[in-house]
C-alpha positions as CSV (number, residue, x, y, z in Angstrom):
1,X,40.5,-100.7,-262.2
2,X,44.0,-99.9,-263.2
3,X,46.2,-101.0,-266.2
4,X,49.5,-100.1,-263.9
5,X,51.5,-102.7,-262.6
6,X,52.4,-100.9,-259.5
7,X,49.4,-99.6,-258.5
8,X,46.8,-101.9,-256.2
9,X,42.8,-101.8,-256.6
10,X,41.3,-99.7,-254.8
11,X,39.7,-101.6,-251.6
12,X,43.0,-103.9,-251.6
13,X,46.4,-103.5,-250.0
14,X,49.4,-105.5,-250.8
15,X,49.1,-107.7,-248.2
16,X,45.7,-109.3,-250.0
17,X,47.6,-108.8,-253.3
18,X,50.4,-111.8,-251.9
19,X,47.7,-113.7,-250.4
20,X,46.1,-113.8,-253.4
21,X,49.2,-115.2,-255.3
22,X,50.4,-117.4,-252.7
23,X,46.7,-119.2,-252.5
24,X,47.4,-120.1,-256.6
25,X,49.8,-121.8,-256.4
26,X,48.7,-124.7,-254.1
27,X,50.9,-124.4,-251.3
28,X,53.6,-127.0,-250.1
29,X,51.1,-129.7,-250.9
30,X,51.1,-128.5,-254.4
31,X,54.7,-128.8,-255.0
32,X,55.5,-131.9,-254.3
33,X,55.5,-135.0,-256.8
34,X,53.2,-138.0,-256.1
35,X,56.0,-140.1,-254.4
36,X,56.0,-137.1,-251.9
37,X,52.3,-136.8,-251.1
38,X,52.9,-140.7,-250.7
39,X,55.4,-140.2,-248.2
40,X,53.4,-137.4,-246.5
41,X,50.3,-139.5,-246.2
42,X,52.5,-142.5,-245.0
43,X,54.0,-140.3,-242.4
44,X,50.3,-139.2,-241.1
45,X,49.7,-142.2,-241.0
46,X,52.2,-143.8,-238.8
47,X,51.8,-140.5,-236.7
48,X,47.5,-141.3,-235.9
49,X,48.6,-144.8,-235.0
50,X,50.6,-143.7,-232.3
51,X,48.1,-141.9,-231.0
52,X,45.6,-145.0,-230.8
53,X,45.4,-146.6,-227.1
54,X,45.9,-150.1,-227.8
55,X,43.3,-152.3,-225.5
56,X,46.0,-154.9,-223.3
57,X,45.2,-158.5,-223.4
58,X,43.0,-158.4,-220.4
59,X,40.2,-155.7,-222.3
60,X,40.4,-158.1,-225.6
61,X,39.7,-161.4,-223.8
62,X,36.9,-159.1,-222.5
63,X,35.6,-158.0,-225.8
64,X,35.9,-160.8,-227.7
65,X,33.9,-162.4,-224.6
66,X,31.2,-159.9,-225.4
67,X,30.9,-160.0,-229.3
68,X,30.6,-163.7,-229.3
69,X,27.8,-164.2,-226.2
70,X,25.8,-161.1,-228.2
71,X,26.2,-163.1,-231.7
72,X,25.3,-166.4,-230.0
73,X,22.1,-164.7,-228.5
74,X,21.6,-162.9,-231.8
75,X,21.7,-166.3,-233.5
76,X,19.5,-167.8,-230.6
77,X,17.1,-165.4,-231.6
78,X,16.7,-165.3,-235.3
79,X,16.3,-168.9,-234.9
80,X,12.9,-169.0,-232.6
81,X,11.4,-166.3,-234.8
82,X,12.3,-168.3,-238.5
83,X,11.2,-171.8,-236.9
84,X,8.2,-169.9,-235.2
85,X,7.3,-167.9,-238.7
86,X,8.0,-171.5,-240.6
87,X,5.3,-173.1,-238.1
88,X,3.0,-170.5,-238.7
89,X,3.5,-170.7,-242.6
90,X,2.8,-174.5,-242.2
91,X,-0.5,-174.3,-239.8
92,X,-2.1,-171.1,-242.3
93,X,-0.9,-173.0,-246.1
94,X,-1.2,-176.1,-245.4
């Protein structure tokens, strides 16, 4: 360890000396105010929704088809079990 200013430690070149100083200081990021992160993460935003492949209005009929008969046949379902449990219940208690 040296008390110089000029001199680097030894293991370390300049090169990991500015590294080292730059990395502080947080980057762009770090300099901007809040309304400018805002703006960046507004930005990103717009940016990933351009990239999304909207379905056309043929593949949402389709899928809204599908969610529906599944929650219908869902509902179907949970009915026969809770009026067959509710039977049961009745027949055992009573």
């Amino acid at each position: 360890m040296t008390d110089s200013i000029g001199v680097p430690e030894p293991g370390t070149t300049q090169d990991d000396q500015e590294t080292e100083k730059k990395s502080r200081r947080g980057g762009k990021r770090g300099k901007k105010g809040p309304l400018g992160r805002l703006a960046l993460f507004y930005r990103q935003i717009v940016a990933e929704l351009r990239k999304v492949v909207w379905p056309n209005r043929n593949d949402l009929t389709t899928y809204t088809t599908v969610v529906i008969v599944f929650v219908v046949v869902i509902i179907a379902f949970v009915s026969v079990v809770d009026w067959g449990f509710s039977k049961l219940v009745a027949n055992v208690f009573g």
